[in-house]
C-alpha positions as CSV (number, residue, x, y, z in Angstrom):
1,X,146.0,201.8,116.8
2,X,145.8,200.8,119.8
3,X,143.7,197.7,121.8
4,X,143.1,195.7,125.1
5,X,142.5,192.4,125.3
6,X,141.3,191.5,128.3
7,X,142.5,187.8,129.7
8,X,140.5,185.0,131.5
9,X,141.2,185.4,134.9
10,X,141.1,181.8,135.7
11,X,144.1,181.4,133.4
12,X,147.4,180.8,134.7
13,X,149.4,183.8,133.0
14,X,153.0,182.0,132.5
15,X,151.6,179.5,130.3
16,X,149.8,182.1,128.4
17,X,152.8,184.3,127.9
18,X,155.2,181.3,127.7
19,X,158.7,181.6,130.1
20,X,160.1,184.4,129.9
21,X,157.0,186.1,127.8
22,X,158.2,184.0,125.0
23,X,155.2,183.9,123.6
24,X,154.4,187.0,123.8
25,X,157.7,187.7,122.1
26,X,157.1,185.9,119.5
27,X,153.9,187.9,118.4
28,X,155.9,191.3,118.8
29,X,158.5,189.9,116.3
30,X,156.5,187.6,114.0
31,X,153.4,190.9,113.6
32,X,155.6,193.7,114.4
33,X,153.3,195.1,117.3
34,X,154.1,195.8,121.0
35,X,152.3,194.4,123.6
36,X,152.5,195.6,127.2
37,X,150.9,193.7,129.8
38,X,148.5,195.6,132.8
39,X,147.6,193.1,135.7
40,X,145.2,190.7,133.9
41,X,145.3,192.6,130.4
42,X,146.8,192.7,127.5
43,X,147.4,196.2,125.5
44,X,148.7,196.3,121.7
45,X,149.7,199.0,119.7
46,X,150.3,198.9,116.4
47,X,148.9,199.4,112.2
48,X,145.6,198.5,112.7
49,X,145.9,195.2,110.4
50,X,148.3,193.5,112.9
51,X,146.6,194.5,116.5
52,X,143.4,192.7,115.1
53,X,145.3,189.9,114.2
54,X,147.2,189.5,117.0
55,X,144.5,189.9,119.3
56,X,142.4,187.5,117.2
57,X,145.7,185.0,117.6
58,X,145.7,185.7,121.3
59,X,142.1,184.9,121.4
60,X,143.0,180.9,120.1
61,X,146.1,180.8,122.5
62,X,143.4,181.2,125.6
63,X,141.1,178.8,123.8
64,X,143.7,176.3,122.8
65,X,144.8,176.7,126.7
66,X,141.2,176.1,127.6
67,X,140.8,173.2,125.0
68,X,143.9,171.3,125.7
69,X,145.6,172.4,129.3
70,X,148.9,173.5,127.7
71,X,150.5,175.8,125.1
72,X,153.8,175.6,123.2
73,X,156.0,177.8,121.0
74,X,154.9,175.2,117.9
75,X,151.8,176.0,118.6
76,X,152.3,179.9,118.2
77,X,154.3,179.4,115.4
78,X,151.0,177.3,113.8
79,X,148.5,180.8,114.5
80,X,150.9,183.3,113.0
81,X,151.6,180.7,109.7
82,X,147.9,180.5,109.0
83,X,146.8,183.0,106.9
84,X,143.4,185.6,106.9
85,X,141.8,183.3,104.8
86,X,142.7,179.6,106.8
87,X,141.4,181.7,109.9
88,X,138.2,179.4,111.4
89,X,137.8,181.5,113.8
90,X,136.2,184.0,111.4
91,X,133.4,181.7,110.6
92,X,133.5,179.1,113.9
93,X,132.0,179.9,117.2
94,X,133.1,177.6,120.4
95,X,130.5,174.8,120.4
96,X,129.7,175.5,124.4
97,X,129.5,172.4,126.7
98,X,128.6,172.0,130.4
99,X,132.0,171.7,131.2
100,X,132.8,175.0,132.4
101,X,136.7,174.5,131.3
102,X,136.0,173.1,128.0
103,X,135.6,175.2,124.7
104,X,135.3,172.4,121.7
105,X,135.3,174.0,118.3
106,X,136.8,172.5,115.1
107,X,140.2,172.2,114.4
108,X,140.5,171.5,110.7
109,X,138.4,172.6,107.3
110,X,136.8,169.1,106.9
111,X,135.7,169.3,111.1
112,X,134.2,172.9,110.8
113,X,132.2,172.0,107.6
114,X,131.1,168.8,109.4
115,X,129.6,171.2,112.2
116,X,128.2,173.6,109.6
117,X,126.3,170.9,108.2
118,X,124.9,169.6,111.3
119,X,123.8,172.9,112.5
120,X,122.1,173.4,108.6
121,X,120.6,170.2,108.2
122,X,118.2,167.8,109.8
123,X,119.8,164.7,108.8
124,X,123.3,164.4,108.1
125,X,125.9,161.7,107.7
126,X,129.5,161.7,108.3
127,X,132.0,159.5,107.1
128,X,135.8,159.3,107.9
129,X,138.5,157.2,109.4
130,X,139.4,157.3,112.4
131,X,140.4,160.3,114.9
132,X,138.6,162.3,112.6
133,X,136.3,163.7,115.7
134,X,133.2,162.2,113.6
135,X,131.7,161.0,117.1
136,X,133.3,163.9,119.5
137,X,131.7,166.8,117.3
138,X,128.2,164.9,116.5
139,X,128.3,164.4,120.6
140,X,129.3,168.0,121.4
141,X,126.6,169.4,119.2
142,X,123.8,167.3,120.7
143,X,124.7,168.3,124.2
144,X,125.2,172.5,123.5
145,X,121.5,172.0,121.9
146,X,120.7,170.4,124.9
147,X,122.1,173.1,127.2
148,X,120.5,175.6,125.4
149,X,116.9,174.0,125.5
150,X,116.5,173.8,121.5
151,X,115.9,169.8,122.4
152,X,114.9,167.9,125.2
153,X,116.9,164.9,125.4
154,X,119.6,163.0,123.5
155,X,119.9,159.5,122.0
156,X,123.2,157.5,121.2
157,X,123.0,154.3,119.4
158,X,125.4,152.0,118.0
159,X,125.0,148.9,116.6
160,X,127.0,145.7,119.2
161,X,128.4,144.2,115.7
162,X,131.2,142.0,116.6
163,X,135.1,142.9,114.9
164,X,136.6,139.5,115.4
165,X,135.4,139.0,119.0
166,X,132.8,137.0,119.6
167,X,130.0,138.9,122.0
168,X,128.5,135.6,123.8
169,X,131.9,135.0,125.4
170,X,132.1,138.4,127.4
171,X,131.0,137.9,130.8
172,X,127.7,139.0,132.5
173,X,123.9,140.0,131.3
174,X,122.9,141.6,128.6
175,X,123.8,145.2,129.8
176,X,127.1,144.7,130.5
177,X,127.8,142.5,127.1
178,X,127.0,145.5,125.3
179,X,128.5,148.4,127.1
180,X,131.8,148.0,125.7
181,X,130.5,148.8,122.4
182,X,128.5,152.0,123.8
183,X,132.0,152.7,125.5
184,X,133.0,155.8,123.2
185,X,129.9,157.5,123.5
186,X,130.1,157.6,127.4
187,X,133.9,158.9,126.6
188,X,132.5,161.6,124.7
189,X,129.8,162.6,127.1
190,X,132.1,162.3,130.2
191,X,134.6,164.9,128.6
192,X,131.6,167.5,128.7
193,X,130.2,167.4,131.8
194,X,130.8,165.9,135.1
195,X,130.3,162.5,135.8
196,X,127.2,162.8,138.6
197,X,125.1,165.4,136.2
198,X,125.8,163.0,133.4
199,X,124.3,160.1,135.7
200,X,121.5,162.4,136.7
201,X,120.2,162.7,133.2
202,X,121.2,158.9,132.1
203,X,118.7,158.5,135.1
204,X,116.2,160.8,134.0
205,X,116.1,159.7,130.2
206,X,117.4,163.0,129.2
207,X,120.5,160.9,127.8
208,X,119.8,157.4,126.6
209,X,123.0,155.4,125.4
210,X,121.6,151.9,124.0
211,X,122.3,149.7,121.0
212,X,121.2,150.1,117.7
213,X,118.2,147.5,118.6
214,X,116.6,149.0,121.3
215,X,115.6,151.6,119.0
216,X,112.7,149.8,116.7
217,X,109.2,151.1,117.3
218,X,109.9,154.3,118.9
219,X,109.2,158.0,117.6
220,X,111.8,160.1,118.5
221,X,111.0,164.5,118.9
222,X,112.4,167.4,120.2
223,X,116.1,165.3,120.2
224,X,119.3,164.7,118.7
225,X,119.6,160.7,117.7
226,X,123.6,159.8,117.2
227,X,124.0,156.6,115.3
228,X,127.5,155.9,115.7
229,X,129.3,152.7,113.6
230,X,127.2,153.2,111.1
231,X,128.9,151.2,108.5
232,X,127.9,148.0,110.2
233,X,124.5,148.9,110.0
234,X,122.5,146.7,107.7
235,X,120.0,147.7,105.1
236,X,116.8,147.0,107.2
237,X,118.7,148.6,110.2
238,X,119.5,151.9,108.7
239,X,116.1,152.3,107.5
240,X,114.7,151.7,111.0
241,X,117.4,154.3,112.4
242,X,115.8,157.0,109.6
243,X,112.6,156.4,110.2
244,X,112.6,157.2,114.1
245,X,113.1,160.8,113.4
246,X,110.4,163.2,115.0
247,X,109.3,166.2,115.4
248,X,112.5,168.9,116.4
249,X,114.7,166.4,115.8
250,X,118.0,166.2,114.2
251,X,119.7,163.1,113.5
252,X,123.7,162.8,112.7
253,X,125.2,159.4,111.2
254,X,128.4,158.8,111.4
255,X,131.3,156.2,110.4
256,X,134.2,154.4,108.7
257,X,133.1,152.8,105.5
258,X,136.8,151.9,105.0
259,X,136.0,149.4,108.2
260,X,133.0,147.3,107.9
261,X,132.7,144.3,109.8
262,X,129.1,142.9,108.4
263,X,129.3,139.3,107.1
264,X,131.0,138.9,103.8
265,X,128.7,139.4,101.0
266,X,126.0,141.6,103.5
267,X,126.2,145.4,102.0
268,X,126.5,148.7,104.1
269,X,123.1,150.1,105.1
270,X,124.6,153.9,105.6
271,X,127.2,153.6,102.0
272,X,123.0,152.4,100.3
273,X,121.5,154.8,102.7
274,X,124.2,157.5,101.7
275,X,123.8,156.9,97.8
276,X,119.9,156.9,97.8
277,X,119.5,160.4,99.9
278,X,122.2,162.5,99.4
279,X,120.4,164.5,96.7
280,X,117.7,164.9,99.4
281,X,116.9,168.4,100.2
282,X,118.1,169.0,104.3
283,X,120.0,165.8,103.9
284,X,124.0,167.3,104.3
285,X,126.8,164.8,103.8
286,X,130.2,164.8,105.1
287,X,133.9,163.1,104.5
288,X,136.3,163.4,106.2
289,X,139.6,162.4,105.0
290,X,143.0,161.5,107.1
291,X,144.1,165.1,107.0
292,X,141.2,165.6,109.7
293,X,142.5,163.5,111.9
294,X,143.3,165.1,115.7
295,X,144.5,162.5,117.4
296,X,148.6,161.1,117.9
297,X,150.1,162.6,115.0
298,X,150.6,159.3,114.4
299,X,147.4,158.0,113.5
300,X,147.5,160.3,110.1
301,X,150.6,158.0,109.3
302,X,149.3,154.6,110.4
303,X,145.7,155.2,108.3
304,X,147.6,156.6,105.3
305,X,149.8,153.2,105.6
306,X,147.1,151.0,105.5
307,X,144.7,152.8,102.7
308,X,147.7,151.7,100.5
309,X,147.5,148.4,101.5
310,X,146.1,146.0,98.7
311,X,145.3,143.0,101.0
312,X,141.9,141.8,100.4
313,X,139.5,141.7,103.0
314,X,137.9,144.1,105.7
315,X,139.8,146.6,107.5
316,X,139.8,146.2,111.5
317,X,139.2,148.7,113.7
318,X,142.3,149.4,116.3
């Protein structure tokens, strides 16, 4: 059998092939194929089992490319050790972006059954420690709807609860006392499209990034609502938050129960919120655990340390 896989043009070709081709050496020996190589194409020949799956593994080395502006031998080695089964990108499509160099799609079990859920569901709620992508893949999902015209505008909330700091001391008014908790949502956003057309729609309402507050009274339709930090949410909050959802709306809820910074003896309004609804028909619930987590391969390390630490008290964020 025999296929061609054509290439993105846009790619630089030595870091697809590796020096040398020793990427491309790597799939002849590891799936016993050959693969010649004709201007921006790619041709293998082979049993008909191993040309698909080589050309499905060439498929994630131009994505991971894409995704992350480099490729390594480690990283080869990861696509040919994963078997048929562990393949996401039999079930996972690309969750598509404005950025026109930027393909986001899950990289773990726990991430692409996050997704799945959002996509099935109307409400759901996420929760998991950090560098799980629990705000990254909630964000990316709200803006490809909003490319795509299924909503009309988006709406990112946190709640400016305090983690040791104390919020009267930060300089300036209002706005600027609470930005640095709406921070990693405008991270988020800024990794998916460029920084004027994000400023256009900030502008134009299509994107409104305010604290958890600013939300009471309002009917929210035709948009995704993000309620990120959700943890510090209290009771009365979180029912507000549930209660704006409209018409063509989805909501996500996401964060770290294992770091709640309410006032000692004040309870969770997402871990009631969670226990009350998850039995709720269209309601989907997610956890992700430390083997999600994509950031510094360190961070799995440094959250597995401290989840065995018996020290009372509440866990800060880092």
């Amino acid at each position: 059998m025999e296929v061609t896989v054509q290439l993105d043009p846009s790619q630089k070709l030595l870091e697809l092939f590796g020096p040398a081709d020793s990427h491309l050496r790597l799939l002849r020996r590891g799936l016993d194929v050959k693969i010649t190589t004709r201007q921006s194409n790619l041709v293998i020949a082979g049993n008909a089992h191993d040309v698909n799956r080589t050309a499905r593994i060439i498929d994630k080395m131009q994505k991971h490319l894409i995704k992350h502006g480099s490729l390594a031998q480690k990283n080869i080695t990861a696509f040919l050790s994963q078997t048929d089964t562990d393949d996401l990108q039999q079930t996972s499509q690309p969750i598509t972006v404005y950025s026109q160099k930027k393909l986001i799609e899950p990289s773990t079990k726990g991430q692409l059954k996050y997704v799945e859920t959002m996509l099935a569901n109307d409400l759901t709620f996420c929760i998991g420690p950090a560098g799980t992508g629990k705000t990254y893949l909630a964000v990316a999902v709200a803006v490809s709807m909003l490319k795509r015209k299924q909503i009309r505008r988006i709406v990112l909330a946190r709640p400016a609860v305090e983690a040791g700091e104390k919020l009267g001391f930060l300089p300036g008014d209002v706005q600027a006392k609470v930005n640095p908790y709406l921070r990693p949502l405008f991270d988020a956003l800024e990794d998916m499209m460029d920084f004027a057309q994000m400023r256009k729609f900030i502008e134009l309402d299509i994107i409104e990034i305010i604290p958890l507050a600013f939300m009471r009274g309002r009917t929210l339709n035709e948009a995704v609502i993000i309620c990120d930090e959700a943890q510090n949410t209290s009771s009365l909050q979180m029912l507000m938050v549930l209660t704006r959802l409209g018409h063509g709306s989805k909501m996500i809820i996401t964060g770290d129960i294992t770091q709640i910074d309410l006032q000692p003896g004040q309870n969770s309004g997402m871990v009631e919120a969670i226990e009350k609804l998850r039995r709720i028909k269209g309601i989907g619930v997610v956890e992700l655990t430390r083997r999600d987590i994509v950031r510094h391969k360190l961070v799995q390390n440094i959250v597995r340390a401290y989840g065995k630490q018996k020290t009372p008290g509440r866990k800060k964020e880092s």
